[in-house]
C-alpha positions in Angstrom: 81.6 123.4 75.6 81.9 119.6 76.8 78.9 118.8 78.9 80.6 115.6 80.4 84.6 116.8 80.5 86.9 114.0 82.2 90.0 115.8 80.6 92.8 116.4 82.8 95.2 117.9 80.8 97.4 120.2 82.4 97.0 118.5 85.9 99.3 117.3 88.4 98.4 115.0 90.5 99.9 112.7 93.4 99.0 109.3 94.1 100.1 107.3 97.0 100.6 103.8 97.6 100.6 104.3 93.3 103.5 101.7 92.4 100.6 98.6 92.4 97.3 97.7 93.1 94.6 99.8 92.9 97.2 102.9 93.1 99.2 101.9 90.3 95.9 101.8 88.1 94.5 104.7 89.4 98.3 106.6 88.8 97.7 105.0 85.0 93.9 105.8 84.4 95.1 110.2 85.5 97.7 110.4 83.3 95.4 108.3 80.7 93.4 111.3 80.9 95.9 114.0 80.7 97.2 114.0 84.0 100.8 114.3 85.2 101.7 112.2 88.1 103.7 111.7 91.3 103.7 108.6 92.2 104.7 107.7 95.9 105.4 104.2 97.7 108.1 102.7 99.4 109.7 99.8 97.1 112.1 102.2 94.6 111.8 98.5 92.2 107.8 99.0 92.1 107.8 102.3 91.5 110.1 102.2 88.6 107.8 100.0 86.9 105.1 102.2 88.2 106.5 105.4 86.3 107.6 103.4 83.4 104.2 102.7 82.8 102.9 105.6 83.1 105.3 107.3 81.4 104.2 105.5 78.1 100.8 107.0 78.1 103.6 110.2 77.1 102.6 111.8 79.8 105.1 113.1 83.0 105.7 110.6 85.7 108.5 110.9 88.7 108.7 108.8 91.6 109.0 109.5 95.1 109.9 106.9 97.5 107.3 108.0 100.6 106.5 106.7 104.1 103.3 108.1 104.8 103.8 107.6 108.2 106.8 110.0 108.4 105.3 113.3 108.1 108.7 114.8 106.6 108.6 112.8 104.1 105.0 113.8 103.3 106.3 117.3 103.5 109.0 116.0 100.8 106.6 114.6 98.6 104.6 117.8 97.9 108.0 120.1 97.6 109.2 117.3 95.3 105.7 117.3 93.1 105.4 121.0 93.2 109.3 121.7 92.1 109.5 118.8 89.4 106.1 119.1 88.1 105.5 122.7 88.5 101.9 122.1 90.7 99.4 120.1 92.4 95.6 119.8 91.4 95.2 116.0 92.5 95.5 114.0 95.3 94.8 110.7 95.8 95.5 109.0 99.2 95.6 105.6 98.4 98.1 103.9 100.8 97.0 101.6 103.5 97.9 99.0 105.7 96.4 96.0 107.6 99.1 94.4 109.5 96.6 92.2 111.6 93.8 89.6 110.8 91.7 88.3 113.7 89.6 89.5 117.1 90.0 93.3 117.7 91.1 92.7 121.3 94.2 91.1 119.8 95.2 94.0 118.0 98.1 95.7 120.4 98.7 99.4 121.0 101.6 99.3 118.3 99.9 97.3 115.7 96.6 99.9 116.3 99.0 103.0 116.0 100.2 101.6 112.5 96.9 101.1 111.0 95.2 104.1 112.3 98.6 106.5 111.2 98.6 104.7 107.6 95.1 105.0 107.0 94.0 107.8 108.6 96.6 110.3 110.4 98.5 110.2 107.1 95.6 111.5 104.8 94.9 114.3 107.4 98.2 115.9 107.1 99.1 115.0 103.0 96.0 116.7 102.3 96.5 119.7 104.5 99.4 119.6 102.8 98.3 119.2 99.7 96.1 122.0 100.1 98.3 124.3 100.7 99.7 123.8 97.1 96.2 123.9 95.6 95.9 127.5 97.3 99.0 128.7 95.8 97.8 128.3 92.6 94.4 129.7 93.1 92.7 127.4 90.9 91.2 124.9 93.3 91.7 121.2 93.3 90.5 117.2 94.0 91.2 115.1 96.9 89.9 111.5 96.4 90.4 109.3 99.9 90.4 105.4 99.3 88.4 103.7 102.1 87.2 100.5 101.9 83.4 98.8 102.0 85.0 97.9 105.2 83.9 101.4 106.4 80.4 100.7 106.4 80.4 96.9 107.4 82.1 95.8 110.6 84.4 92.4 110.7 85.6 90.0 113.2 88.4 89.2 110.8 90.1 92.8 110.0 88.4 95.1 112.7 90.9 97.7 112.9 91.5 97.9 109.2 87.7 98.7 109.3 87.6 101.0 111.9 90.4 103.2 110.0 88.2 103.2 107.2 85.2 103.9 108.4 87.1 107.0 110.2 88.0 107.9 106.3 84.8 108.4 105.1 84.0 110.3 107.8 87.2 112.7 106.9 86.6 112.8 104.3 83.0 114.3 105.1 84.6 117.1 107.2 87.1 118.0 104.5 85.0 118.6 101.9 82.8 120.7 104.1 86.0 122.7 105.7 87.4 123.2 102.3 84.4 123.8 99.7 84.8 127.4 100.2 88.6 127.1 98.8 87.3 125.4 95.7 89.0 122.2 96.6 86.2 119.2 96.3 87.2 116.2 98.5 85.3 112.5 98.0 85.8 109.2 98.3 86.0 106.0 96.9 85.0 102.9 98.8 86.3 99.2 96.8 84.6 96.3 97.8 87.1 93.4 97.7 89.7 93.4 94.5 92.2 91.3 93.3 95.1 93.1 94.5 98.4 91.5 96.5 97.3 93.6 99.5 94.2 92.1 99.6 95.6 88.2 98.8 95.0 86.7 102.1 91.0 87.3 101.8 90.9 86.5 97.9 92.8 83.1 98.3 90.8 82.0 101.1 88.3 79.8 99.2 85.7 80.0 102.2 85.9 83.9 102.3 85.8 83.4 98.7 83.5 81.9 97.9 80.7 83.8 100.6 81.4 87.4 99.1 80.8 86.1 94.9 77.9 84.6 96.9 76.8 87.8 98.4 78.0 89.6 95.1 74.9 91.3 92.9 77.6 91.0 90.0 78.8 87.3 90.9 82.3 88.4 91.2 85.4 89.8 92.9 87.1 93.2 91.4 90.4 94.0 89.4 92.5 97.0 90.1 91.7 98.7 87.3 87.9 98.9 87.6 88.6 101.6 90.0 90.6 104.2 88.1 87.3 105.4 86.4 85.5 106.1 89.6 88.5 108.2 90.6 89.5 109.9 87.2 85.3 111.0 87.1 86.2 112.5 90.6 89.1 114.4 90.2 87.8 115.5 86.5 84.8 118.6 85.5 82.4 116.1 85.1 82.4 116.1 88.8 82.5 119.7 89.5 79.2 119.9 91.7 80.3 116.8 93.6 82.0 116.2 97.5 81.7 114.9 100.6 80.7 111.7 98.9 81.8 108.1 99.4 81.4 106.0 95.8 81.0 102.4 96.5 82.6 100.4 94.4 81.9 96.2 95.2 80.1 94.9 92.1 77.1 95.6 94.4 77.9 93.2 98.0 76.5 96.1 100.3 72.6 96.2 98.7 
């Protein structure tokens, strides 16, 4: 018997928001492991790269184009993974959005709705979704919920982004208590700032820059891919006794 097993094999999962960023690496660090994935995301051009790459780890990769904001689509998304891929043991609810940068009270009732029905609403009904699938296979499953170090630290800059995240760990709290007695585990992964396109506005400012390496333990910003492990570990046996937890992942900003 493996004391430390991070094999997947014979998974399925679903990763969404998985054609780049910190999705795309996450979708490629699963399937590195044995995993079969779903990946979901809006552009059909980055998925297709997205599956491509997967693909060449020779595991199974399909695409599904996915609004997570349109819960019919989310609806599709699971009928899609189940039918093509035969199950679901994974999920990971990667997609976000930040459509506004400044003072919360400039945030208006349209540009809230979007970032709390991205970040949060979204995960609440793909994962009662997506446990529904786990049930009808019996054998359990792994929810991992990106948030953000955003969650724990309030801004002036990005306030509702923060707010939606902080809800997420929270969530992701009660869904791991709810659903503990189904065998479905549900944690969290919290990034610090990472060199992603999603996050290019705060990377490229050289003031904003420049203060988080500062406040940085490791004297540095993050790449997509140093995520995937903290979320293959999660999904994987070697995390069997673990949920409700949020991982912080931010080279060490928050100590």
């Amino acid at each position: 018997m493996t004391v430390a097993d991070f094999s997947l094999g014979g998974k399925v999962a679903i990763v969404t928001g998985g054609s780049r960023g910190i999705g795309r690496s996450i979708a490629l660090g699963l399937a590195e492991h044995g995993a079969d994935v779903a990946i979901a995301a809006r552009k059909p051009e980055a998925l297709a790269e997205a599956v491509e790459a997967v693909s060449k780890t020779g595991r199974r990769a399909i695409a599904v184009p996915t609004n997570v904001r349109r819960t019919e689509e989310l609806a599709y998304l699971v009928e899609t993974t189940q039918r093509e891929l035969g199950r679901i043991d994974v999920l990971v609810n990667n997609a976000g959005t930040n459509p506004v940068y400044g003072p919360v009270q400039d945030i208006d009732e349209k540009a809230w709705d979007v970032i709390m029905n991205t970040n949060v609403k979204s995960v609440h009904l793909l994962s009662n979704l997506a446990r529904e699938a786990m049930l009808a296979h019996g054998d359990g499953g792994s929810i991992v919920n990106v948030s953000s170090v955003g969650g724990y630290r309030a801004s002036d800059l990005i306030g509702g982004y923060t707010t939606s995240k902080a809800a997420l760990i929270h969530l992701t709290q009660v869904q791991a208590k709810t659903w503990g007695k189904d065998g479905i585990r549900v944690n969290c992964i919290a990034p610090g700032l990472i060199r992603t396109e999603f996050a290019r506005a705060l990377w490229e400012d050289e003031r904003n820059l420049k203060a988080t390496v500062r406040d940085t333990a490791l004297g540095r910003i993050g790449d997509p891919d140093e995520m995937a492990g903290a979320v293959v570990y999660l999904a994987s046996p070697a995390a069997s006794f673990v949920t409700g937890q949020t991982l912080v992942l931010d080279g060490g900003r928050l100590l």
